[in-house]
N, C-alpha and C positions, 0 to 999 in steps of 0.2 A: 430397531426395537427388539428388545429381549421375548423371551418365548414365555418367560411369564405374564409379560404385559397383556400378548396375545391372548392367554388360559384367561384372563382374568377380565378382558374384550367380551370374551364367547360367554362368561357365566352374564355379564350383565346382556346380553344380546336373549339369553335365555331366559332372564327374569320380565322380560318385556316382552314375550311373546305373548300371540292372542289364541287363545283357547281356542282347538279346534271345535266344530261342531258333534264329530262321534269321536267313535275313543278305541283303542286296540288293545284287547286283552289276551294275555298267553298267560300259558300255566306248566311251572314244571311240577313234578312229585317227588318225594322224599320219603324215606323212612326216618323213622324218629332215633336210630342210630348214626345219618348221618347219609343211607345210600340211598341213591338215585332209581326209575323206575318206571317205563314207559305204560305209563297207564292209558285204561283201555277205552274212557269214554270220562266226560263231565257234565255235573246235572246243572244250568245253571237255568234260576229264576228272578225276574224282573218283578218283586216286589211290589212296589209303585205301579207299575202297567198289569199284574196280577196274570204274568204269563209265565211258563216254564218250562224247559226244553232239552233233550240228551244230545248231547255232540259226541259222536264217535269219533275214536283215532281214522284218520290222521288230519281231521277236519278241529285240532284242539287253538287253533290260532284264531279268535273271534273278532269281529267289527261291529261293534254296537253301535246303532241310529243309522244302519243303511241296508237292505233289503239284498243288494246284489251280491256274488260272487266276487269275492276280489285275491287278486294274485297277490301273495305273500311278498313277494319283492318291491311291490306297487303300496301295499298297504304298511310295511313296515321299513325301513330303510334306517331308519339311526340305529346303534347300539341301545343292548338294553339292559339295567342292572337292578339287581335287587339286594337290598343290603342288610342281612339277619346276623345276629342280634344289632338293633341299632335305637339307642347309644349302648357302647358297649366298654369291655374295662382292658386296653390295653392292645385285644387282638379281638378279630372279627372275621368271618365266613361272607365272603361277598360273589354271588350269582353274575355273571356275563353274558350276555346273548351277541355273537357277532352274526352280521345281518349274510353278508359276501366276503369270499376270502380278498383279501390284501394287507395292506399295511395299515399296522395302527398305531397309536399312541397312547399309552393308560399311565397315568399319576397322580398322586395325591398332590394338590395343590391348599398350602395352610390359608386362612382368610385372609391376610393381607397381598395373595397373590404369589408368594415365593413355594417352587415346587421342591418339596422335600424326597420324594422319590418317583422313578419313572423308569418305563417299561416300553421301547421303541422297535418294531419288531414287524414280521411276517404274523399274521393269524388269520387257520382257515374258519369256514365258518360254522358254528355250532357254540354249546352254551361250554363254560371256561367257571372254572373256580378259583378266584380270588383271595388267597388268605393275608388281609391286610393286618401291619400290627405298625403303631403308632408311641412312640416315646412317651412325649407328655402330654396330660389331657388337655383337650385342644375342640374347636369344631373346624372338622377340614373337610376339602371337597373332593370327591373319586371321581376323575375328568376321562373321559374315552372318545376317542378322536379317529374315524375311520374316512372312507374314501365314501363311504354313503351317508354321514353326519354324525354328530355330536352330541353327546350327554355325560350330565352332570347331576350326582348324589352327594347330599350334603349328609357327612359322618360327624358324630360324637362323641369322642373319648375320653371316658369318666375317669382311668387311671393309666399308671406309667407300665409303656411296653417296653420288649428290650429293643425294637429299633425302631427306625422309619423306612420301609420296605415291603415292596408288592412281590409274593411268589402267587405265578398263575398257571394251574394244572387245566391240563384239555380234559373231559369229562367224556372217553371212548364212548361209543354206542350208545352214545345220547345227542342228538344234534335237534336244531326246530322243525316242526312239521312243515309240510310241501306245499300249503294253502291255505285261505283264510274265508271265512264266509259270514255274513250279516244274518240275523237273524231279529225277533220280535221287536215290538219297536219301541224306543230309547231316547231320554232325554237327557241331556246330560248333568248326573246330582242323581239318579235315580239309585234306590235301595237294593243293591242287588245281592245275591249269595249265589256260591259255588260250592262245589265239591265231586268229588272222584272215585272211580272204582281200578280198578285191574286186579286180576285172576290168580291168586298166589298158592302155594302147594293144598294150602287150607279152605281153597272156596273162594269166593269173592269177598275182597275187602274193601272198603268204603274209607278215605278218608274225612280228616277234619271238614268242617263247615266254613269256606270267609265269609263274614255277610258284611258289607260296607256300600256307604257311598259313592255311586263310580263318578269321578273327576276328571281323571286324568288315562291317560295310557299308560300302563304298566305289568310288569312279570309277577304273577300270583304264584306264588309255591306254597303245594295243597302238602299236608304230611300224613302217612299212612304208619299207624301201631305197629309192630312185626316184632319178633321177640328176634335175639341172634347172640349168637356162642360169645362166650368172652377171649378175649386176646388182649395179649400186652399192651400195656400203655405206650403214648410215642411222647416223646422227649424231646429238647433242645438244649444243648448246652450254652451258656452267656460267654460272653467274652470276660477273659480274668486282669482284673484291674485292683490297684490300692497296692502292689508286691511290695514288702518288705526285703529284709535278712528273713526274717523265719514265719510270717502270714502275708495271706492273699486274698481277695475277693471275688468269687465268683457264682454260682447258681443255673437258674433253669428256669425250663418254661413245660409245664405238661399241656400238650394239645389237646390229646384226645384219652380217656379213661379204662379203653381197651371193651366200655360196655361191664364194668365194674368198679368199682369202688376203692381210687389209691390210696393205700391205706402210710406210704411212708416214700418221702421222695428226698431230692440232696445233692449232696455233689462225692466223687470219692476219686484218691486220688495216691498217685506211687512215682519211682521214679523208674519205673517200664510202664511200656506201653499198654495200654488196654485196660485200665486199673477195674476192678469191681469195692463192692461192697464189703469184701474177705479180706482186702487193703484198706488203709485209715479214711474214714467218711464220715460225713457229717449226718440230720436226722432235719428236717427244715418242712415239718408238718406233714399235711396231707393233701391230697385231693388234685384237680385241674388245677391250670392258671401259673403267672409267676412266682418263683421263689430267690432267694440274694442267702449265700450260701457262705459262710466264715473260714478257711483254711489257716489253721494255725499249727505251731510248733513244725515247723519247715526249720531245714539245715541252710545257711548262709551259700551262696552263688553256687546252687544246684537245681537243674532242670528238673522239672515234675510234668508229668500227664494228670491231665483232671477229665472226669466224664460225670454228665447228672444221671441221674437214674429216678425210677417210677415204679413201687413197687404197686402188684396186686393179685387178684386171687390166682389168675395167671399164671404168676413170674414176674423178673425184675426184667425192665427194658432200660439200655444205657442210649444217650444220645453222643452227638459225635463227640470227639477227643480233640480236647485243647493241651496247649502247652506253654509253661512259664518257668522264669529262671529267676530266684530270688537273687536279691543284694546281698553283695560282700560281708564280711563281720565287722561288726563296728571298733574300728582301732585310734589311737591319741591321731589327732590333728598335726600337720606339719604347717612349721612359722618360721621365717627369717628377720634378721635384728636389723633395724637400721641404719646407718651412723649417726651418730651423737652431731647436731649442728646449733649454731646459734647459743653458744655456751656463753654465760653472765657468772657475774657471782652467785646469782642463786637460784638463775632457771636454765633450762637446757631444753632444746629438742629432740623426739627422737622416734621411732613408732616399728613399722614390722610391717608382713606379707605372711597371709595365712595361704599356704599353697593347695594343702588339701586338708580336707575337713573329715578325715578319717569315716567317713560314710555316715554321721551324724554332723547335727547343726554345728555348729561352732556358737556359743550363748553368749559369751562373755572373749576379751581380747584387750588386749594392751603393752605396757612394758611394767615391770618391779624394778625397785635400785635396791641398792646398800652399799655402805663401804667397803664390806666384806665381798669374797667373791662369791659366783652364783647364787643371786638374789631370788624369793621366791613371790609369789601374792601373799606371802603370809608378814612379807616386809613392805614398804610404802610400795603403792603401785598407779597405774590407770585404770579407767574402764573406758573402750573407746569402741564400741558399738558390738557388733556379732558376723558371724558369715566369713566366708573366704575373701581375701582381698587384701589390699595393702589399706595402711590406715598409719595417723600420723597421732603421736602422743605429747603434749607437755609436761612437764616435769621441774617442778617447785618444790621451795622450802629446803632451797640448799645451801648448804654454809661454803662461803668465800674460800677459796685455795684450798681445794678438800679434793679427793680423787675420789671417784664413785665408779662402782661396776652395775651394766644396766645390761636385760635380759628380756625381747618378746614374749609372749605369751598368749597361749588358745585353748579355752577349756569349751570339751563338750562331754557327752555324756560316760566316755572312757575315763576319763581324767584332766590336766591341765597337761600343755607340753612347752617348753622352753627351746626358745631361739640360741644362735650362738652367744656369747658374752663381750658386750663393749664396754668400755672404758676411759673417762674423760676426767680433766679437770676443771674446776670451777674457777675463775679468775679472782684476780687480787683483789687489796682493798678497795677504796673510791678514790679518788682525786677531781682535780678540776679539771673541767673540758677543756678542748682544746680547738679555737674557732680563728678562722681568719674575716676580713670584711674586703668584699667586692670596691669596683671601682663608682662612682658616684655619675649616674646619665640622667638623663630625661629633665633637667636643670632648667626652671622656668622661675618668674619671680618671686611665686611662694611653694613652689614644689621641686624635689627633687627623687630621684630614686637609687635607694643601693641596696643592702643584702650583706652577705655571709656566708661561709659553709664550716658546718661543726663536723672537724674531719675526726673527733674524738672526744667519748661522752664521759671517757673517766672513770670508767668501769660503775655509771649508775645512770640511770635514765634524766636525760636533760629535758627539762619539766617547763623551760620559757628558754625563748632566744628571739633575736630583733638587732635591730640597732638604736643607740642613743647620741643627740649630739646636742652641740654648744657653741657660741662665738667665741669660746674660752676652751683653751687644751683640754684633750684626756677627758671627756666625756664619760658622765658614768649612767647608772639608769637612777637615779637622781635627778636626773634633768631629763629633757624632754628623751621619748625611746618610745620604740614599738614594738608590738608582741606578735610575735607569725609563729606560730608551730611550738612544734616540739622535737625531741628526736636528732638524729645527727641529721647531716646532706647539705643539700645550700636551700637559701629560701631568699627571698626576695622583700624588700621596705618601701613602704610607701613614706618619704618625708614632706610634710605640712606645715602649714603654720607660718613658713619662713617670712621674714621681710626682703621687699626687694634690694639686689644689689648690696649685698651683702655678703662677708665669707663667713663660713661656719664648720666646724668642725666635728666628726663621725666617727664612732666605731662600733663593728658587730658586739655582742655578750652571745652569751650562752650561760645558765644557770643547773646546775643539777644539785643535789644534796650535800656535797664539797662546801658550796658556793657560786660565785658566780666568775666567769673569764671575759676578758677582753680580747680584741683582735687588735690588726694595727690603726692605725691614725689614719683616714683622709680628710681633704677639705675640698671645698669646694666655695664658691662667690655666686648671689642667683643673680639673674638677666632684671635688666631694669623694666620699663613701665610697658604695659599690652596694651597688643593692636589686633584688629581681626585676625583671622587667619587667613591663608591664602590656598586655595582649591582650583585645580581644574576638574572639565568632563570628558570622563572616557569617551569614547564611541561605542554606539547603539551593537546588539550583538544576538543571536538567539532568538528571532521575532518570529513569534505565534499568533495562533487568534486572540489569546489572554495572556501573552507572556511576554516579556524580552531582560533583555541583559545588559546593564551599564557599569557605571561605579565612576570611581573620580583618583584623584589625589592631592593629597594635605601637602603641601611642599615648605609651606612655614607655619608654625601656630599661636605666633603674634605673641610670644614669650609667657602664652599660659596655654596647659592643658583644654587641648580638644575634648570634650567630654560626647558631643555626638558628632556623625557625619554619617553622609548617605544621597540619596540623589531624590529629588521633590520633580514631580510631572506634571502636566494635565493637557486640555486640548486647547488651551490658550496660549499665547507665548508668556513667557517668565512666571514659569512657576515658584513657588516657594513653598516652606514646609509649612503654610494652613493649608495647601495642598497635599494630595495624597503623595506617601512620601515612604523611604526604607528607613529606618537604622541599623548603619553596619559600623560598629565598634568605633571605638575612638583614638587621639592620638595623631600623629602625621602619618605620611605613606600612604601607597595606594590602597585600595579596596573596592570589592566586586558587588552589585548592588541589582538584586532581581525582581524585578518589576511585574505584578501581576495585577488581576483585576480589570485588563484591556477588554475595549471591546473589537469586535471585529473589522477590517474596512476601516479606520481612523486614524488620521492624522494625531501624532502626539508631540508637544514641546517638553525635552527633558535638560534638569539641571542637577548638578552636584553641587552639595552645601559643605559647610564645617562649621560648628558650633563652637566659642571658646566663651570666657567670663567676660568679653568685650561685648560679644552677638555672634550674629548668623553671615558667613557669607556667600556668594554664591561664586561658580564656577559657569565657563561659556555652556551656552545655548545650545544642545542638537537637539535634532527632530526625526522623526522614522513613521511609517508606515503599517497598520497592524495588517497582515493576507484577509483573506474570508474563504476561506477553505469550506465552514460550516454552512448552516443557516437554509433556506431554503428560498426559490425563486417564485415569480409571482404563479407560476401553474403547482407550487407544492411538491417543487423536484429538491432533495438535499443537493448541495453545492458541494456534498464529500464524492469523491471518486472511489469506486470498489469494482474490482478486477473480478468476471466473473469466469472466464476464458483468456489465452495467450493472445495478447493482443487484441483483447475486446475487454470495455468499461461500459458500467451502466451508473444511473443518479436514483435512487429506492426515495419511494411516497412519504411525504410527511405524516403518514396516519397507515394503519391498516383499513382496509376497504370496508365502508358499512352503506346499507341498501334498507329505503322507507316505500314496502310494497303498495301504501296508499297512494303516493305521489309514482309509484316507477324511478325514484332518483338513488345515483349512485351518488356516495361523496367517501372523500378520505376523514381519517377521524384529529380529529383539531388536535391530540398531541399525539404523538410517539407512542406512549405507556398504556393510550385510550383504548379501553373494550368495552362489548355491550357482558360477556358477562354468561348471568343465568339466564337473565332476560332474551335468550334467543331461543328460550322453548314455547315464547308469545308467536312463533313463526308462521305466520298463516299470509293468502293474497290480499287481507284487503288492513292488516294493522298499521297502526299511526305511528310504532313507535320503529327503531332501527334494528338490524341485524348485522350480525360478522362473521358467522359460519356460512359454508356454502358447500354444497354438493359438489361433483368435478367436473368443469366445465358448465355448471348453471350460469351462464349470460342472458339469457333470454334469447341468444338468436337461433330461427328456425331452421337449423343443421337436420331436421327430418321427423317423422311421427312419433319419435320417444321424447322430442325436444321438451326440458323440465326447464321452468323460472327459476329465479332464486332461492321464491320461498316454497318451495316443492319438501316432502316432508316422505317422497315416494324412498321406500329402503330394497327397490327389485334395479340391480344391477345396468340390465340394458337401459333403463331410462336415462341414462346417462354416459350413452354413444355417441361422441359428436359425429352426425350425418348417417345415424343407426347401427354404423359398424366399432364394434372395441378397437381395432386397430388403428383408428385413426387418435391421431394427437391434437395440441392446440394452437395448433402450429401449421403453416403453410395453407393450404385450401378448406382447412378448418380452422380459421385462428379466429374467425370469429366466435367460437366460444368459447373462447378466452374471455374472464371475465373484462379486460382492461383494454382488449382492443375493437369490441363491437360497440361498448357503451362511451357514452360520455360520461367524464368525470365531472361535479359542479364545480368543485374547488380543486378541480387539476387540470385546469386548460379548458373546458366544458365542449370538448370535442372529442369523438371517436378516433381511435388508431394511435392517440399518444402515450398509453400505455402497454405491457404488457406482463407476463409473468413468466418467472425463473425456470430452465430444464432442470430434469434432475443433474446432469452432469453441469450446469451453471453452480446450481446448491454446494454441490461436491465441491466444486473448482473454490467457491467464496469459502467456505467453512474451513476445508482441510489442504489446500493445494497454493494459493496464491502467493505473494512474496508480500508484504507488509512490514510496518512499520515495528520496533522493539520496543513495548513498554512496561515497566517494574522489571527489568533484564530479561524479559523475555523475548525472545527476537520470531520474527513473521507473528506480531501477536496479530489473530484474528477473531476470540471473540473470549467472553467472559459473563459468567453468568451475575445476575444483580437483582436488588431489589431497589424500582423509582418509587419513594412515596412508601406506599403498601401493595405494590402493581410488581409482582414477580417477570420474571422473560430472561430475555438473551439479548447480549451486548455485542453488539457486531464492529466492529472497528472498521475505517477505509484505509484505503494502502497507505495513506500519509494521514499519521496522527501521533498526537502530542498528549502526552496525560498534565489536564491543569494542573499546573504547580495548590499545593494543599488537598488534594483527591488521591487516594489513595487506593489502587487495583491490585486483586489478588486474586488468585485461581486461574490467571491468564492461559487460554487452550486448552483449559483441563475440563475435562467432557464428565470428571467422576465429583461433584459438585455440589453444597447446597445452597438456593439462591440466598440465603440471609449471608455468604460471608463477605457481598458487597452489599452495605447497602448504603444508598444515598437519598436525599432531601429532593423536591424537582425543584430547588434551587440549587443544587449541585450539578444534579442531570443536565440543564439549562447550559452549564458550564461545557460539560464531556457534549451535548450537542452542539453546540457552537464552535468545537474542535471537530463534529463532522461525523461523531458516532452514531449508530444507527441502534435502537431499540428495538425487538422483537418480545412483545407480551404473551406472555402463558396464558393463553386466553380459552384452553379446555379443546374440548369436541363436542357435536352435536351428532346423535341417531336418530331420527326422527322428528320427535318433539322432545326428547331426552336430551341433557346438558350434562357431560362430568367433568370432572379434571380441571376447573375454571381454578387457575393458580397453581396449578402442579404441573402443567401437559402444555408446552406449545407445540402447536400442529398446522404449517404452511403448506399449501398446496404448491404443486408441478405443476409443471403443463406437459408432461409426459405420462404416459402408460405405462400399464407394467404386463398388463394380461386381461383377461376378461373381468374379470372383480375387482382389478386394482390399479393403482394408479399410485404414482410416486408421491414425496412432500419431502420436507425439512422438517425433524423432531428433533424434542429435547423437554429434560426431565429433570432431577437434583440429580439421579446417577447417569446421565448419559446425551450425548448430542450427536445425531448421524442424518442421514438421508435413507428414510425407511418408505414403506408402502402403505398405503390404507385403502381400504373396502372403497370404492367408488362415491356410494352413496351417502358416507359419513361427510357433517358440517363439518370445516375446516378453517382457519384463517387464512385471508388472501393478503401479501404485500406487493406492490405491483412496482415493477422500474420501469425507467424511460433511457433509452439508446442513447 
């Protein structure tokens, strides 16, 4: 499971939490320029309860609704952040409180989960300045992830920054105070207000007033007036984008004002280093915030230095120094000519290769002719698209025995440039083709077949060709003749009509605008009067759960055309074609004929037929056997085999596991694809209806005082130790918490111990390791993601499997996936089951009473550990399929095998 899935775990784990009863308030201070300021005492008043009270340093870390003393590290343990200005436009000041030093994790994660920037690192403990800036406006989340807990700020960015990026500065000689203490008394929603003093060169100053309703635990940052000298503004420079030959794009960012007013900000720019304002610069308004900055009139492929700058009452501040090198100068395009091919009397081919595009587009490209030499576009031409490339031209409207010179061409914004110069002739007048006529086959008593090949059109397009014949010489198309094509080459005639026993006489044409040509004379005599045909049957070949392989052969066909043949089956003997049946082409000779639609386990009688103008006849009798690979036995075990270890096989449940806590009854679910759904946040001891999530290891058996039922809804880790300790598994002296081996199943044996569930290395071994069968050329295929019906999941294959002939699998072992690019009917599925496949539905997770991910998220439980919170499973998503870990206490789907 990817580490976004995880961020985006923890925000929903947070949105479900339950309100403590008191609440922890800390407070930093601020001057209103921007610095920081260990103030000396805060006054705060409980509104609501009409009490009010000074907190001295270093007692400024408060616990409202509880009267005692309490240790800072006992009271506050998560990170803590405050996020000013918020929503904001682009870039944002965001507040950090780390609780104990170690390692942590801070990034912005966008709403849908994907982390756009991240900060993984040592931090010790004290408050941290955050300067977050975001691309585009967006609402995202600030995720901070320590060894003492978790938190998460939702941010809103009203405009475009220049990146997506966390710089986080340590705040020296400011860190949290050393203890926390309760004072008046607090309910929580109460009206409260604060504010601050500390002792500044001028006397005591007093900050701003918060006054709000307290809710929640959070960092209060109180702000104190203070006047302070002006200094230079601080800058950023953009990164320079858009380069031309002679402009460029780039700009700035001013952070901070210096505590004056910038009056002119920009970019400026030279080709040494360090450029200011006294070298060529731009003018891009005033004040804080982004600006997008124009560089123009640059020299072609030369390097420049750019830096932004801020002016104010000050001085000018530059930010860091970028560098860019403009494009070349724009020069004519290079083109090469093609040879001249496929020359007529009056068309030609011929086209070109633009090799470079002179650092501008290329718009227009083609070839020009004329009879004279070096032809231009301003003589007949092409236009045959734009860009660099090769490209092919035709070229019409040429006069007969004429010599032409012909010239590529590439025009861009330099001018047009010409390729070398070719030169060809156009051919002669027209004449008549020139065709011969094939020999005369397939002679039956009203049909025969022959043909032709037009090895010369006569210098003009042959417009009909065929043959025509007669019982009388020299046949013209006058009498009987048929039309196949055009064009020169050979072609083939169907002749009709004939009487029997008779001879007749044939010859090819060919017609172009000449006229029309003859080939030579054949004859031929047809066969006297039909009789059936004559067939045998192949033998049986390729036999599946729904498939096999036959076919036959035509050896006579009773002196007329075969028109069908194929082979007819069923489970009776002597079938025929009102039975279910192929057609595989016509004619004599053998052919291969595939038989699908089998059921499993069944005896089949198959025959080969052949069809002529007489009737049907049949060929012998064989019979074959269909396997049962598929299908399931009377306890609900599939009858497919899947290797789950070297040398060990297991048979996986005809259902995933669901559980009706009014009756106590376990049962597998009636199909494969079956889930309960949303419906498993109804999870309580005493409901009518069923469930499919499960905690790890909820069986019901009494493994010791944490032992949780199925429908346990507890989210604290240890309740869910089989025999009280994490390190035990579900397996050996604990397998009874295994859901599938302490209970009976109703509709899987209805006895204890005939089930059990997958290790993580079983998972492993099935998903990514085993040797399996090749299906759509993919070899060891072992799973494919699918849609049965409108029921998403995972399609598991066993080591020996066949894909039905008319089903069609794609994305075979590919883990980066979305389920819609299979999808099937569960009359399809029906089929892929009965071959022995195994379905896994995406049937979500459960937290408690919380359900998500129902159609995006399969999540199968282990029966292995991983550590004290976790515990292993089989996941998979539209981007990804592994063996990942999950919190103990989350609902999970269980699929259960049997040895």
């Amino acid at each position: 499971m990817k580490k976004t899935f995880f961020y985006f775990i923890v925000l929903l784990a947070i949105a479900t939490a339950t309100m403590a009863q008191s609440v922890t308030v800390r407070f930093t201070a601020r001057s209103t320029n921007g610095q920081y300021h260990p103030f000396e005492s805060v006054r705060v008043e409980n509104e609501t309860q009409g009490w009010s009270q000074r907190i001295d340093y270093p007692d400024t870390i408060i616990v409202l609704g509880t009267s005692e003393s309490i240790d800072v590290a006992e009271a506050i343990k998560e990170p803590q952040i405050k996020v000013y200005p918020n929503p904001f436009a682009g870039r944002t000041s965001t507040e950090l409180q780390i609780c104990e030093d170690g390692e942590a994790i801070v990034s912005i994660m966008r709403i849908n989960g994907s982390v756009v920037s991240e900060y993984n690192g040592f931090l010790k403990a004290g408050i941290y300045r955050l300067n977050v800036s975001l691309v585009e406006p967006q609402v995202a989340f600030l995720c901070v992830s320590t060894r003492t807990g978790r938190t998460v700020a939702k941010m809103v960015n009203t405009a475009t920054g220049t990146a997506d990026k966390i710089d986080i500065s340590y705040l020296e000689g400011y860190s949290s105070q050393t203890k926390a203490v309760g004072i008046g008394p607090f309910n929580v929603g109460d009206q409260m207000s604060y504010n601050a003093n500390y002792t500044s060169s001028n006397g005591i100053t007093t900050s701003n007033t918060v006054t709000q309703s307290q809710t929640t635990s959070e960092l209060i940052t109180l702000f104190f007036t203070e006047s302070s000298s002006t200094t230079l503004p601080t800058v950023t420079t953009s990164t320079v984008s858009n380069t031309t030959s002679s402009t460029a794009t780039c700009g700035g960012y001013v952070t901070n004002d210096g505590n004056a007013t910038v009056t002119s900000r920009g970019v400026c720019w030279s080709t040494s280093h360090n450029p200011t304002v006294s070298n060529s610069h731009t003018t891009d308004g005033s004040g804080t915030g982004s600006f997008t900055s124009s560089i123009t009139g640059l020299s072609p492929n030369t390097t420049y230095y750019v830096r932004a700058y801020a002016t104010n009452s000050a001085g000018i501040a530059y930010g860091e120094e970028r560098t860019f090198t403009t494009s070349a100068s724009v020069s004519l395009p290079t083109v090469t000519t093609s040879s001249v091919s496929s020359i007529t009397s009056g068309t030609a081919t011929c086209g070109g290769y633009v090799t470079n595009d002179g650092n501008a587009t290329v718009t227009a490209r083609g070839v020009c002719w004329s009879t004279s030499h070096n032809p231009t576009v301003s003589n007949s031409h092409t236009t045959d698209g734009s860009g660099t490339g090769s490209f092919t031209s035709s070229i019409t409207d040429l006069f007969a025995n004429t010599t032409y010179y012909v010239r590529a061409y590439a025009t861009n914004s330099a001018g047009t440039a010409y390729g070398e110069e070719r030169t060809f002739t156009t051919s002669a007048s027209v004449s008549l083709p020139t065709v011969t006529t094939s020999s005369v086959s397939s002679i039956t008593s009203g049909t025969a077949t022959c043909g032709g090949n037009v090895t010369n059109d006569g210098n003009a397009t042959v417009t009909a060709r065929g043959v025509c014949w007669s019982t009388s010489h020299n046949p013209t198309v006058s009498n009987s003749h048929t039309t196949d094509g055009s064009g020169t080459g050979s072609f083939t005639s169907s002749i009709t009509g004939l009487s029997q026993n008779t001879t007749y006489y044939v010859r090819a044409y060919a017609t172009n605008s000449a006229g029309t040509a003859y080939g030579d004379e054949r004859t031929f005599t047809t066969s006297a009067s039909v009789s059936l045909p004559i067939v045998t049957t192949s033998s049986v070949s390729s036999i599946t759960l729904s498939t096999a392989r036959c076919g036959g052969y035509v050896t006579n066909d009773g002196n007329a055309t075969v028109t069908a043949r194929g082979v007819c089956w069923s489970t009776s003997h002597n079938p025929t074609v009102s039975n279910s049946h192929t057609t595989d082409g016509s004619g004599t000779g053998s052919f291969t004929s595939s038989i699908t639609g089998l059921s499993a386990n069944t005896t089949y009688y198959v025959r080969a037929y052949a069809t002529n103008s007489v009737g049907t006849a049949y060929g012998n009798e064989v019979s074959f056997i269909t396997p049962s690979v598929g299908g399931f036995d009377q306890n609900g075990a599939s009858n497919a085999v899947f290797s789950v270890a070297s040398g060990r096989t297991v048979h996986f449940s005809r259902g995933n596991l669901q559980y009706q806590a009014s009756t106590g009854t376990w049962r597998f679910a009636e199909h494969q694809y079956d889930c309960i759904g949303n419906d498993n946040a109804n999870i309580s001891s005493i409901i009518r209806g069923w469930i499919d999530l499960f905690g790890w290891g909820t069986s019901g058996w009494n493994s010791g005082s944490n032992a949780y039922q199925p429908w346990s809804t507890s989210t604290t880790y240890s309740d869910y130790y089989p025999g009280g300790r994490y390190t035990n598994n579900l397996t050996g002296s604990y397998a009874n918490a295994d859901w599938g081996v302490y209970n009976a199943i109703s509709n899987g044996g209805n006895q204890a111990g005939m089930w059990r569930t997958l290790t993580n290395a079983e998972w492993n071994y099935l998903l990514f390791t085993r040797i399996a069968s090749t299906v759509s050329s993919t070899g060891n295929a072992r799973f494919a993601k699918a849609t049965v019906g409108s029921v998403r999941g995972l399609i598991v294959f066993p080591d020996s499997f066949t894909l039905p002939t008319g089903i069609t699998m794609v994305g075979v072992n590919s883990t980066e996936q979305a389920f819609s690019v299979n999808a099937y009917t569960t009359s399809e599925w029906s089929q892929l089951e009965s071959n022995g496949a195994l379905f896994l539905p995406a049937a979500g997770y459960r937290i408690g009473t919380d359900v998500y991910g129902v159609g995006a998220y399969g999540n199968y439980w282990s029966s292995s550990y991983i550590d004290e919170y976790l515990a292993w499973g089989a996941y998979f998503y539209s981007g990804s399929v592994s063996v990942y870990y999950y919190y103990r206490h989350w609902g999970l789907s269980v699929r259960l095998v049997r040895d």
